[in-house]
Kinemage of the C-alpha trace (Angstrom):
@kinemage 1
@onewidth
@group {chain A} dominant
@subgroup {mainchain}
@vectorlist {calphas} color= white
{ca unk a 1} P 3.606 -54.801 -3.201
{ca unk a 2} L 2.004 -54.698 -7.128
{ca unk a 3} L -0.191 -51.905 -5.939
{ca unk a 4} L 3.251 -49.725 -4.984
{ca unk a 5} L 3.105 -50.153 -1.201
{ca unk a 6} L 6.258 -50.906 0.405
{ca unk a 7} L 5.478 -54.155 2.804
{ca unk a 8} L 8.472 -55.729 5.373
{ca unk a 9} L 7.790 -59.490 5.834
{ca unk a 10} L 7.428 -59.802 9.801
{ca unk a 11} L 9.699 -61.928 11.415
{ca unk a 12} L 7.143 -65.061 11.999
{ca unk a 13} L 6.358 -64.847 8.137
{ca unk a 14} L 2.788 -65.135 8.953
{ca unk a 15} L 2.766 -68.191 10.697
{ca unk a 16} L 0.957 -67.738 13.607
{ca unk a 17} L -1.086 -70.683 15.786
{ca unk a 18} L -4.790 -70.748 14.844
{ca unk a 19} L -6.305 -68.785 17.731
{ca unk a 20} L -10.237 -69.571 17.102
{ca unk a 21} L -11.003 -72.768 15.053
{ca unk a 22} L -14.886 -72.152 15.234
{ca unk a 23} L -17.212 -72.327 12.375
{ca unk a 24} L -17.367 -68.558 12.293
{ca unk a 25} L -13.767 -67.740 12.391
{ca unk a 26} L -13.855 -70.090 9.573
{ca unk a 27} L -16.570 -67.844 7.577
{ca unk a 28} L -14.486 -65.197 8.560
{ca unk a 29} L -11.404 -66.328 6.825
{ca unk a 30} L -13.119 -67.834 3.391
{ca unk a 31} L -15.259 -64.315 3.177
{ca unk a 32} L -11.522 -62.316 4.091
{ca unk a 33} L -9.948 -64.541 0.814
{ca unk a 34} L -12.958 -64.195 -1.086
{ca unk a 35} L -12.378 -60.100 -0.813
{ca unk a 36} L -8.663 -60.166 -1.637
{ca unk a 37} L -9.159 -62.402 -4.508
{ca unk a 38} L -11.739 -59.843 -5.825
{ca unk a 39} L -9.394 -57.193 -5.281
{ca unk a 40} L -6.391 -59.168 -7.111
{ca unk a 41} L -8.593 -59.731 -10.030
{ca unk a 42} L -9.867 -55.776 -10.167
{ca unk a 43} L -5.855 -55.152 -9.923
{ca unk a 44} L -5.341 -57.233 -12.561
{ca unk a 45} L -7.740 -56.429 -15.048
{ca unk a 46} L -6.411 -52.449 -14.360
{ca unk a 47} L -2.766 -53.796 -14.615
{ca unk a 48} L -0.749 -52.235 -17.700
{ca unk a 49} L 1.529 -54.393 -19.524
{ca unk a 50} L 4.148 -51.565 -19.753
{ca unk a 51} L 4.228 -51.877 -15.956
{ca unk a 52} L 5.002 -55.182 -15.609
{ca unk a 53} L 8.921 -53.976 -16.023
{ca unk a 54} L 8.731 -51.403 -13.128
{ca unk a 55} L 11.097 -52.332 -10.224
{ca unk a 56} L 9.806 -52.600 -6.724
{ca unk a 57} L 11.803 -51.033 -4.768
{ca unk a 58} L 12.561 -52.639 -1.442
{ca unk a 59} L 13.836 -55.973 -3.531
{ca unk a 60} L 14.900 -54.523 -6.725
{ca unk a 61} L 12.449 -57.311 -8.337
{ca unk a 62} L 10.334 -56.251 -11.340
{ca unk a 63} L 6.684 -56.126 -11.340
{ca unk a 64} L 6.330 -59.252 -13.646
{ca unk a 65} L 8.455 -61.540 -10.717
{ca unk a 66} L 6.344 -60.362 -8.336
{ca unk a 67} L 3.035 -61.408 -10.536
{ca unk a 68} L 4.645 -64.382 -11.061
{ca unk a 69} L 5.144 -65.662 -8.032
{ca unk a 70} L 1.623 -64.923 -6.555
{ca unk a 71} L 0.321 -66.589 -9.389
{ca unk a 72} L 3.180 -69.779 -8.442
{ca unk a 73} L 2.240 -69.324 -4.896
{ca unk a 74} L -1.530 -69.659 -5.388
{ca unk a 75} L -1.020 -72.962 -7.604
{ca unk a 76} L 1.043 -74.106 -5.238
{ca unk a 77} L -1.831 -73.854 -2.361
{ca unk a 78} L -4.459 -75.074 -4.469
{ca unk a 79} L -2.451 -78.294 -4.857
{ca unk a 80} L -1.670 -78.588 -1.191
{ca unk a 81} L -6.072 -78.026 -0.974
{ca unk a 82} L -6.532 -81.073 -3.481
{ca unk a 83} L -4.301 -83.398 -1.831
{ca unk a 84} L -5.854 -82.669 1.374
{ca unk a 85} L -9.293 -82.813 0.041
{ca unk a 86} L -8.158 -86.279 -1.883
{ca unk a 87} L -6.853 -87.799 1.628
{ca unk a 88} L -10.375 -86.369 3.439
{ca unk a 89} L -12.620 -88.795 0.960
């Protein structure tokens, strides 16, 4: 959406069962968020301030909210990771 695509939300909002839980799927999904964090930070450090007031368009949302809330949404995981990892010890 911050790089100007146009994305619908599917109807299961991307909860789906976990199909393989094998130590390769696993791999598969850390390397998969490993790329997309590298590709949120290049976006970032290309980002212009000026743009942050731009309006997407299917929400009518600026820029800035959406920032926001991926930034809100990504603290909001990495407590849910620490709890978890707290209970695990």
């Amino acid at each position: 959406r911050v790089q100007g695509n146009v994305i619908i939300t599917p109807a299961n909002s991307y909860f789906e069962p976990i199909a393989d839980n094998s130590a390769s799927a696993l791999k598969k999904t850390i390397t998969k968020l490993e790329d997309s964090q590298i590709q949120w930070l290049n976006f970032l450090q290309d980002f212009k301030v000026e743009d942050f007031s731009k309006i997407y368009p299917n929400n009518k949302m600026t820029y800035y909210v959406h920032v926001h809330g991926v930034v809100q949404h990504y603290a909001y995981h990495l407590g849910q990771i620490t709890l978890l990892s707290k209970y695990l010890q």
